[in-house]
C-alpha positions as CSV (number, residue, x, y, z in Angstrom):
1,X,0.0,0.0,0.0
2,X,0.8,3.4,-0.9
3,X,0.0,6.3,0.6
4,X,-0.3,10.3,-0.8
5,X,-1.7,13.8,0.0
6,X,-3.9,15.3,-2.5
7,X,-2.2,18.8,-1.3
8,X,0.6,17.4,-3.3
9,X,-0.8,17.1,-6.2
10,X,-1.3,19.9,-8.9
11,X,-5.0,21.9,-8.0
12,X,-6.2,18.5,-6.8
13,X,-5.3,16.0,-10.0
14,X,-4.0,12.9,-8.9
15,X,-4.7,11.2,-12.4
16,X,-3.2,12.9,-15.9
17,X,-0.4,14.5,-17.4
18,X,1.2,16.1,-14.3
19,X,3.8,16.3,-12.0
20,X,3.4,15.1,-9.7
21,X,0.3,12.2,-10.1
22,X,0.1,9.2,-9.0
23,X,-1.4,7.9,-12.8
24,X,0.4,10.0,-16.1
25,X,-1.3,9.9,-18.7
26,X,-3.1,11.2,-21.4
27,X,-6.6,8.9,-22.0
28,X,-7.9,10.5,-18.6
29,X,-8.0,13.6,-15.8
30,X,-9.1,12.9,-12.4
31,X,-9.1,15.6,-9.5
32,X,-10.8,16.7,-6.5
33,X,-11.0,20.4,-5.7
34,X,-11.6,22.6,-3.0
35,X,-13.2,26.1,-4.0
36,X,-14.2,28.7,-1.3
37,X,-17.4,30.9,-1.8
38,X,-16.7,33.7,-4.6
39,X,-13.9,31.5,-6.7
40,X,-14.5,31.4,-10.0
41,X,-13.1,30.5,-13.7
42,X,-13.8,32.2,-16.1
43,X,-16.0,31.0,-19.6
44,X,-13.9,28.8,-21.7
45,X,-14.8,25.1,-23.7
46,X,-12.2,22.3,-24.6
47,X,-12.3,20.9,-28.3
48,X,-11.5,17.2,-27.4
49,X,-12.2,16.5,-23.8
50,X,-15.8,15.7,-22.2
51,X,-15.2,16.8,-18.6
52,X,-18.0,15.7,-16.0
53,X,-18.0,17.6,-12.6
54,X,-19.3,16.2,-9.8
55,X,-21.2,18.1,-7.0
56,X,-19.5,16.3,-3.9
57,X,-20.8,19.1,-1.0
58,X,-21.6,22.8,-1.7
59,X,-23.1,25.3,-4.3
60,X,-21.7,26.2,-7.4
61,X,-23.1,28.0,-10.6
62,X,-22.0,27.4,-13.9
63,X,-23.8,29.1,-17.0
64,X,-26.6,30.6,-14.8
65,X,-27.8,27.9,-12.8
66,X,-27.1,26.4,-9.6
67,X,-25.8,23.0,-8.8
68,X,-25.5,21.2,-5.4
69,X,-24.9,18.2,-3.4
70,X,-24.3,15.0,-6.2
71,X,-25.6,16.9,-9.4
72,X,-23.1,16.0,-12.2
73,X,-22.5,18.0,-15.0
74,X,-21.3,17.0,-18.4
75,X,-19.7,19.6,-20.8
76,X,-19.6,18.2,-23.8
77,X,-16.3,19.4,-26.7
78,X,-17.5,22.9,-27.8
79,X,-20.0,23.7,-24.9
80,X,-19.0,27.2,-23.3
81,X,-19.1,26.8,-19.7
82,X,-17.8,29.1,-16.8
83,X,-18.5,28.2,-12.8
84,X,-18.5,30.4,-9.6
85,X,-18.3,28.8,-5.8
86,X,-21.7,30.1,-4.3
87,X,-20.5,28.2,-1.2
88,X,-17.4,26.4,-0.2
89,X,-17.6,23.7,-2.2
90,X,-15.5,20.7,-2.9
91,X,-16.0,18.9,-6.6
92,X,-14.6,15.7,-8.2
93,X,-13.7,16.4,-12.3
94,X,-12.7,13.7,-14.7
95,X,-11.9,14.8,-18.2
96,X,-12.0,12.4,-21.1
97,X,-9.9,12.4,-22.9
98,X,-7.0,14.2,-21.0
99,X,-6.2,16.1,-23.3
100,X,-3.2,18.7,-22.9
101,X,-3.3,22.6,-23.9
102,X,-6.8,22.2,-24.4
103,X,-9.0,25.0,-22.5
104,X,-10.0,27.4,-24.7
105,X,-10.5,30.9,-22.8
106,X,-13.8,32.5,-24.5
């Protein structure tokens, strides 16, 4: 058995194309992040990935409307998305594929 700290890892991915992760690749992205009220990213889409966020505890907002406690959300390739912590909130987001250099800032 191995043991790590997800405060090690790169904004919470433990799985990808990082440094450190505990996984590197390239098919997939797997983190958990920690967001306190008021943090936000701004609009921006990926061409190849499909990234599904998970609603673990906590409020967020993307595109308008509110999400909570085990809503998941799938962005599709293309979709224009952008997300705001209306609470702490603490999220799991796998990305398919794992695709580097693609977030596209809108």
């Amino acid at each position: 058995m191995k043991v790590y700290k997800l405060s090690d890892m790169v904004k919470g991915w433990f799985i990808g194309n990082f440094e450190p992760s505990l996984f590197k690749t390239n098919d997939v992205e797997v983190g958990v992040k920690s967001y306190k009220s008021g943090d936000h990213e701004g609009a921006h889409h990926h061409k190849i990935a499909t990234e599904y966020t998970v609603i673990l505890n906590g409020m967020v907002e993307m595109n308008g409307r509110q999400f909570s406690d085990g809503d998941i959300i799938m962005i599709e390739p293309g979709t224009t998305a952008d997300f705001r912590a209306v609470t702490d909130v603490v999220t799991v987001v796998v990305k398919i594929p794992g695709a580097n250099n693609d977030k596209y800032v809108n």
